[in-house]
C-alpha positions in Angstrom: 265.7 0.3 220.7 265.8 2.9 218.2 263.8 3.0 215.2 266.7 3.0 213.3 268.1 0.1 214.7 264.8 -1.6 214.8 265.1 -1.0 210.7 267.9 -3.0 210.7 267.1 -5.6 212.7 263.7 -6.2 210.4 266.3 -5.7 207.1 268.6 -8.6 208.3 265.1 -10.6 209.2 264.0 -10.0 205.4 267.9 -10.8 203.8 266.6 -14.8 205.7 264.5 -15.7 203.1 261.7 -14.2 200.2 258.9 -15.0 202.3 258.0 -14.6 205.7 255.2 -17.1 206.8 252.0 -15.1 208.2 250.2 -17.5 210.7 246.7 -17.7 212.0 247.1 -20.9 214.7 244.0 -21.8 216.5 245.5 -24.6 218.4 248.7 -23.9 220.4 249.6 -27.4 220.5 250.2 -27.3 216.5 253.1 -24.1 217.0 255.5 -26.3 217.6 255.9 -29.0 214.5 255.0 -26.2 212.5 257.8 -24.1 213.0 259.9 -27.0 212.6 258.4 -27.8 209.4 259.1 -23.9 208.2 262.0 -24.1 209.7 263.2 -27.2 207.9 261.7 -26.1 204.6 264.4 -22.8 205.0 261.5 -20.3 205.9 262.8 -19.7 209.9 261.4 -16.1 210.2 257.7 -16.6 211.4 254.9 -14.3 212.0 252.3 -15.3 214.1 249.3 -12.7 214.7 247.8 -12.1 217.9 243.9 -12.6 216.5 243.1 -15.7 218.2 243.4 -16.7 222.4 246.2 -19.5 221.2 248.3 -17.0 219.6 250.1 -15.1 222.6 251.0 -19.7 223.6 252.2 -20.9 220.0 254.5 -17.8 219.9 256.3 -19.5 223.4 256.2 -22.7 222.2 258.0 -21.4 218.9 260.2 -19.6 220.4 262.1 -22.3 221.9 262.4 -24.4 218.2 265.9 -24.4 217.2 266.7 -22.0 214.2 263.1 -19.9 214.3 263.0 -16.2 214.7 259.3 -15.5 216.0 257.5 -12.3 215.7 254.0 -11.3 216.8 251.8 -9.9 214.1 248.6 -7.7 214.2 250.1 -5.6 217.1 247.5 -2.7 217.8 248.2 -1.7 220.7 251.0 -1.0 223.6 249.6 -3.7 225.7 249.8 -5.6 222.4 253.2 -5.2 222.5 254.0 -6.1 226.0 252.2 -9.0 225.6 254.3 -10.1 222.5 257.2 -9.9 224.4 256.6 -11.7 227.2 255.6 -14.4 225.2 259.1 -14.2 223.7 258.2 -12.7 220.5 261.7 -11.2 218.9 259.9 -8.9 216.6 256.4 -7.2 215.7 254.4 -6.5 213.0 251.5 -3.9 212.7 249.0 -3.2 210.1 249.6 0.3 210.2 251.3 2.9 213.1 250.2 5.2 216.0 252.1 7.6 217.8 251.3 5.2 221.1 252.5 1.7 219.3 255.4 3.2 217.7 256.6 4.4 221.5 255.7 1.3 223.5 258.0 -0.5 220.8 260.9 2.1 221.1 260.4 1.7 225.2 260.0 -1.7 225.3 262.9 -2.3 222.7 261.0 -4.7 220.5 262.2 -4.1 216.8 258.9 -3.1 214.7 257.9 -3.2 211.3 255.4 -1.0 211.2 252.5 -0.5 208.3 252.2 1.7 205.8 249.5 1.9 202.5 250.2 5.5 201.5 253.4 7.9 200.4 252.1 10.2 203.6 252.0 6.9 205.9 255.2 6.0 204.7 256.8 9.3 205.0 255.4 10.2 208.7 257.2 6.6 209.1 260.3 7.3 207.5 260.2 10.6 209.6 260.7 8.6 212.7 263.5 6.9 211.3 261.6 3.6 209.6 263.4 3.0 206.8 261.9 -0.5 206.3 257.9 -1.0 206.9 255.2 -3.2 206.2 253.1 -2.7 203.1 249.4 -3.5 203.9 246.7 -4.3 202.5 249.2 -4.8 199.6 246.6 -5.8 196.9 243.9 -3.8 198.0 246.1 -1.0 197.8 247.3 -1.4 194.4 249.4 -4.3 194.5 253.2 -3.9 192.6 252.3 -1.2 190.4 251.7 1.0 193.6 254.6 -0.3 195.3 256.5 0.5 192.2 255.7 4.1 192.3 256.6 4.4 195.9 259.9 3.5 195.1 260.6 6.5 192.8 260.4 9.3 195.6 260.8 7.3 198.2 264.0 4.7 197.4 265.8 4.8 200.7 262.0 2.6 202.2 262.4 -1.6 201.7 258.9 -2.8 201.6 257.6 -6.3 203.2 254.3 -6.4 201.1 251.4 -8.4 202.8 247.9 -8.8 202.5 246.7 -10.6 199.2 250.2 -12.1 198.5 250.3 -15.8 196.9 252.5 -18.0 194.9 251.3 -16.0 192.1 251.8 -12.7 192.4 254.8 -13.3 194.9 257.3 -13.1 192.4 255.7 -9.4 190.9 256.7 -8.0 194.5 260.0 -9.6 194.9 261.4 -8.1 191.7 260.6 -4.4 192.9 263.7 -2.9 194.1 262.2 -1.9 197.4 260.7 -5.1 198.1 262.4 -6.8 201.1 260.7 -9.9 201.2 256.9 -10.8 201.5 255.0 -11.8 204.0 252.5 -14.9 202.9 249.7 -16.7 204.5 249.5 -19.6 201.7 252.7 -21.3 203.4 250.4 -23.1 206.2 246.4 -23.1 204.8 244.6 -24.1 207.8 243.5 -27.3 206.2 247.5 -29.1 206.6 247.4 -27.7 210.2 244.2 -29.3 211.0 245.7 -32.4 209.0 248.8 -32.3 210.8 250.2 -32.2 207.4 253.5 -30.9 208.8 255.8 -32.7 205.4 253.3 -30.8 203.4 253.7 -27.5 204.9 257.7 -28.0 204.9 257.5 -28.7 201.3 255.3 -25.5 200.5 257.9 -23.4 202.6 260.9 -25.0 200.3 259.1 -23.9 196.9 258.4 -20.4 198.8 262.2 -20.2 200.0 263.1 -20.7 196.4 261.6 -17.6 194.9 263.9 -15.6 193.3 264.1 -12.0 194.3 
């Protein structure tokens, strides 16, 4: 897959809903009632990063729930990205970009939203025919007033800010013109999945799938 096409692939994936949940699961048997609950609560786009051993499991069992699009997040590396995929991840997400990632996802055809925190990283990125990336560590590294500015030189990049993102400040990102979407970790707090608080969660995903943008 080109990187282009991979750009538009990750554009539709944004045009789903403001937010897309970022997940941290520590027990694979949770993966599935939670992406019904997102799913139900109209976030089905789902994130969930490879830094735990249940991760690569949850993103199988979620990729069999009717109506979720799964992605595997904190991809580092090309075995990263093979991994992802054979766990039936449709999409990946990385914190930033190397050279070797950014070919393993053109070679293995897995549609990539790659990271970006500067106007050079972005550029480089934009060079190799990203035109929509991942802004991270969006608060540390300035927040919507930085994002903002990137979109004067640089209009033709849409932004997914993450990293620091809440019901808060959400709505500061989504009214940027390059903002895609967001990508939020508040939609499933660890306490509800070790509660099993699954109406919970689906009623945090509604309220996020109703931010305007």
């Amino acid at each position: 897959m080109t990187p282009h096409a991979a750009s538009d692939f990750t554009r539709a994936l944004c045009q789903h809903a403001p937010v897309i949940p970022v997940l941290v699961i520590d027990d694979a048997t949770q993966a599935r009632p939670l992406a019904e609950a997102l799913v139900a609560g109209g976030l089905p786009v789902i994130e969930v990063t490879l830094r735990t051993p249940a991760a690569l499991k949850a993103i199988a069992e979620m990729a069999d729930v009717t109506g979720a699009v799964v992605g595997a997040g904190t991809l580092i590396t090309p075995a990263d990205v093979e991994a992802a995929q054979a766990a039936g991840a449709r999409f990946g997400v990385s914190p930033g970009a190397t050279p070797a990632l950014l070919d393993a996802a053109r070679s293995g055809a897995l549609p990539l939203l790659p990271g970006a925190a500067t106007a050079t990283e972005a550029m480089a990125l934009l060079e190799r025919g990203y035109s929509v990336q991942k802004f991270f560590p969006a608060q540390a590294a300035g927040g919507p007033a930085a994002l903002k500015a990137l979109a004067g030189p640089l209009p033709q990049i849409g932004f997914c800010p993450t990293g620091g993102i809440t019901p808060e400040n959400a709505p500061d990102y989504l009214a940027l013109p390059n903002t895609l979407c967001v990508g939020g970790s508040w939609i499933a707090p660890r306490p509800m999945l070790a509660a099993g608080d699954w109406a919970g969660i689906t009623a945090l995903a509604r309220e996020a799938a109703g931010l305007a943008r």
